[in-house]
N, C-alpha and C positions, 0 to 999 in steps of 0.2 A: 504494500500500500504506500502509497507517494504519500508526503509530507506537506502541508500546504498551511495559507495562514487562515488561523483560525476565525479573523476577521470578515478577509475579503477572496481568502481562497486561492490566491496568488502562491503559484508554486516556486517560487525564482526570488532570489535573496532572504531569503529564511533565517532570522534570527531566534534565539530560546529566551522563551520569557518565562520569569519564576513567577507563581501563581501565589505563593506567600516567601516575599523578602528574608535576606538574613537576619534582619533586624527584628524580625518578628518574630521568629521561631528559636525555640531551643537549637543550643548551641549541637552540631553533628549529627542534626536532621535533616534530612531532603526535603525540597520542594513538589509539588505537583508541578509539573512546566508544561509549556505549549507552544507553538510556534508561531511565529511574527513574521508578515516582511516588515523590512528594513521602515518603509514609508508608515505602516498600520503601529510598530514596534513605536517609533520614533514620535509619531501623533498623541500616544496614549501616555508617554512619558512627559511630557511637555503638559500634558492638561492634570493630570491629578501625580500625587508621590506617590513612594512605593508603596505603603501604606496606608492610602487610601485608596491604590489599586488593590492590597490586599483584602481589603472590608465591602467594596464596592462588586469587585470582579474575583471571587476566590474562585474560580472553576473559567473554565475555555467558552462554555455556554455567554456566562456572566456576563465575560471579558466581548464577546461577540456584542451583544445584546449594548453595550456599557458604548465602546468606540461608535459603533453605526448609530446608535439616537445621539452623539455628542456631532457626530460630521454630521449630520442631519440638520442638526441645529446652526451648526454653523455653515449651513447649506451646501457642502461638500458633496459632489457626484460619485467621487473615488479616491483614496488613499493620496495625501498630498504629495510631490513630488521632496526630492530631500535636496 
């Protein structure tokens, strides 16, 4: 199964996003992660911290659901260029 972003479904420049921060978890736990392009990756960092991505978006569903109503809003067609 291909890797794609979990946002906008773009298979191509694929970053990993941790689903709950270091900062938030017990110390020499893993994350849940999911995949980002570089553009959906870079949007979602720039609008909220890691921290309130973790409370806002803890799951891939979330984290979908969380980016597309914020570009919506700010009336975006598709993943800004970087």
């Amino acid at each position: 199964m291909d890797s794609a972003c979990c946002v906008c479904g773009d298979k191509e420049n694929l970053t990993r996003h941790h689903l709950q921060p270091r900062a938030t978890r017990p110390r020499g736990t893993h994350s849940p992660m999911t995949d980002l392009c570089g553009p959906c990756h870079t949007f979602a960092h720039r609008r909220w911290t890691n921290r309130e991505l973790a409370t806002l978006a803890p799951t891939a569903e979330a984290l979908h659901d969380l980016v597309l109503a914020q570009m919506e809003q700010e009336k975006y067609q598709s993943p800004p260029e970087l």
